[in-house]
C-alpha positions as CSV (number, residue, x, y, z in Angstrom):
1,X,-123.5,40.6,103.0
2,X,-121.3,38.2,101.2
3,X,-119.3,39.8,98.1
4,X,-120.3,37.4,94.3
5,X,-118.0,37.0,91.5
6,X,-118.4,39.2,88.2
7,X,-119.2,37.3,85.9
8,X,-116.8,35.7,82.9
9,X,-113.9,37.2,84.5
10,X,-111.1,34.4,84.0
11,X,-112.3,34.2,80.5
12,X,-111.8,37.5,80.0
13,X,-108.3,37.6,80.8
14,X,-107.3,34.4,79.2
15,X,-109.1,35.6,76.0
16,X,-107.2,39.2,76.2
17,X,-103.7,37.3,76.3
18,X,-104.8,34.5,73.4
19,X,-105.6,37.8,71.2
20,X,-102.1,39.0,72.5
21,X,-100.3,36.1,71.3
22,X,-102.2,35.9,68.1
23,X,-101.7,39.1,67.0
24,X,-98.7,38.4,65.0
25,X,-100.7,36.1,62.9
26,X,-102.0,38.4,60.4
27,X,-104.3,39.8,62.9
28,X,-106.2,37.2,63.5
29,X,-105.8,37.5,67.5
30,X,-108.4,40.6,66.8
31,X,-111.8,37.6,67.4
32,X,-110.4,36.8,70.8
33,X,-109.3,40.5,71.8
34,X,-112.6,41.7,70.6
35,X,-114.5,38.8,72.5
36,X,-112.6,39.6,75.9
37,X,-113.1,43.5,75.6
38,X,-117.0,42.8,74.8
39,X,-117.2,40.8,77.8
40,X,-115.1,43.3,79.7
41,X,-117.8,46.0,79.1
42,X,-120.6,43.7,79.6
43,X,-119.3,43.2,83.3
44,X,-118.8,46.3,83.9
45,X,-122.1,47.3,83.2
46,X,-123.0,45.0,86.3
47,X,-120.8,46.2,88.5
48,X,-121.8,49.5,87.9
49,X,-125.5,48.8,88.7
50,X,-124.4,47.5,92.2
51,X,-121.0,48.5,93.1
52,X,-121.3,46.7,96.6
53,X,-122.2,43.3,95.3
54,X,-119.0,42.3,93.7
55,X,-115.4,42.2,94.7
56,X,-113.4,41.2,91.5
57,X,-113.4,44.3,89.8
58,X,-110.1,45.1,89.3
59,X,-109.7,41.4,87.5
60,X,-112.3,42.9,84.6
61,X,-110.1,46.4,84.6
62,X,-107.7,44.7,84.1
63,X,-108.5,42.1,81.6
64,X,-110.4,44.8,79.7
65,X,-106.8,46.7,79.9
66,X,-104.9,43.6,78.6
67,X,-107.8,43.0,75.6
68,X,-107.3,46.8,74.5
69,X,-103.7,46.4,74.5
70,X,-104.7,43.3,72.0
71,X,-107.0,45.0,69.8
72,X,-104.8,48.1,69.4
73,X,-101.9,45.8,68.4
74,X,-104.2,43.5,66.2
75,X,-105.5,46.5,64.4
76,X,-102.0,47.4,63.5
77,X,-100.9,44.5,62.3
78,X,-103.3,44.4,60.3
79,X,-102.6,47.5,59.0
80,X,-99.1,46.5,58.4
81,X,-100.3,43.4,56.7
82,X,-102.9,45.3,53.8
83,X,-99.9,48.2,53.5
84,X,-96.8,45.0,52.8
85,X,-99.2,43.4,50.1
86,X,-100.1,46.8,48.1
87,X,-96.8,47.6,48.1
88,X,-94.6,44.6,47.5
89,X,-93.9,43.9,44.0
90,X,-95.3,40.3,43.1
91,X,-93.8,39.6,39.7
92,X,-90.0,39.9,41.7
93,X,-91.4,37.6,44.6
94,X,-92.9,35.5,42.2
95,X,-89.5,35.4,39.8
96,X,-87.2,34.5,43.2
97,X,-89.9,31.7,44.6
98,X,-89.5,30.3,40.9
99,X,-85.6,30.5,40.8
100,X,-85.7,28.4,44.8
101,X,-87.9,26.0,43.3
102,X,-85.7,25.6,40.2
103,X,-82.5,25.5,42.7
104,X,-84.3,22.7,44.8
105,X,-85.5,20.8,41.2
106,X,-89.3,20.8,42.6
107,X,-89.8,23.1,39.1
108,X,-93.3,21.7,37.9
């Protein structure tokens, strides 16, 4: 008996890395990380049903390893993100963005 393919395998790894790379961007790498791990569980699922059947399991493992990795980091950026705008003082930002633009003569 020939050995099938899970399904959305590549696309689960390549979605686990793009929510890697994107996680610095305020989180937003979370939608692909999310997407990937989803998927991840989804095929595993299947393989589960009928072990014998399929032969890329370790691919989902491991994309569903590299999408964790991505969620965990997203989640903390984003926590990092909420904590630096409740704490940063705005009216001293605001005063030293003025004072550049005033250096700079783009004052409005």
């Amino acid at each position: 008996m020939e050995q099938q393919k899970l399904p959305n395998a590549t696309l689960i790894f390549i979605l686990g890395i793009a929510g890697y790379l994107c996680c610095c961007f305020a989180g937003i790498g979370i939608i692909p990380a999310g997407i990937a791990f989803f998927l991840a569980i989804k095929s595993e699922k299947i393989y589960k049903e009928n072990p014998e059947l399929y032969d890329n399991y370790k691919q989902i493992k491991t994309g569903k390893t590299v999408s964790l990795i991505a969620l965990i980091l997203c989640a903390l950026m984003v926590i990092r993100f909420i904590y630096v705008i409740t704490t940063s003082d705005w009216d001293a930002m605001m005063e030293q963005q003025q004072e550049i633009l005033e250096q700079w003569g783009l004052e409005q």
